[in-house]
N, C-alpha and C positions, 0 to 999 in steps of 0.2 A: 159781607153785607149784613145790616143788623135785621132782623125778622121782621121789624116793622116796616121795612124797606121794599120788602121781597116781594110782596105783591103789586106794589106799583111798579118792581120790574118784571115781573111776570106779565103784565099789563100792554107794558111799553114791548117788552120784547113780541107780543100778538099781537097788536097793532103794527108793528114793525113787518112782518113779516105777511099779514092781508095785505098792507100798503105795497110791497114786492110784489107779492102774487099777479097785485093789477097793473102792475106795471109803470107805475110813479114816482117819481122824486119827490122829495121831501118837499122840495121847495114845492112843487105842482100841489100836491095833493095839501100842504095847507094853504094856501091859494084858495083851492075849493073848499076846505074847512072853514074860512075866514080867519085861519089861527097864525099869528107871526110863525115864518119858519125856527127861526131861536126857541121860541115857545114848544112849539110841538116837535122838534129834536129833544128835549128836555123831557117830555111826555116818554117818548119812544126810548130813550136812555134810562126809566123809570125815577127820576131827578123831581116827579113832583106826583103828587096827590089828586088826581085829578077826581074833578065834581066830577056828578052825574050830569049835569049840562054840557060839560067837555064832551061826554063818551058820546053824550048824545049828536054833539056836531060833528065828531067823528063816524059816528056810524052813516048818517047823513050823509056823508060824503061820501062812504062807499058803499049807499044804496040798500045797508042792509039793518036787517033790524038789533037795537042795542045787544040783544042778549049776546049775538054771535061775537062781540069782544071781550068775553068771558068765559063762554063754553069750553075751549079748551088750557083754561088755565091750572095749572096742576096742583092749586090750593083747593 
């Protein structure tokens, strides 16, 4: 994977894995995003760059504040 990559899968792969935690499918939890499923599988696969406006509808949706889809990234 090229370095420039790495953190948007770093990204996907923590989001991927809060989204487990509570308990939702893909399809569900971008539903409550308002994100297409294709789109935010894409996120989760770390396949895209996501704004700050992404993170933020994401966090949004699971209640919690932006930062915690970063804290435990290992960059």
């Amino acid at each position: 994977m090229k370095n420039k990559n790495l953190i948007n899968y770093y990204l996907g792969n923590e989001i991927k894995k809060i989204r487990i935690s509570r308990g939702y499918t893909q399809e569900e939890f971008s539903e409550i995003c308002g994100i297409s499923r294709a789109y935010y599988g894409r996120i989760e696969r770390g396949e895209y760059n996501v704004t700050v406006d992404m993170c933020l509808k994401i966090s949004n949706g699971f209640g919690c504040h932006i930062s915690e889809l970063f804290i435990n990234l290992p960059v």
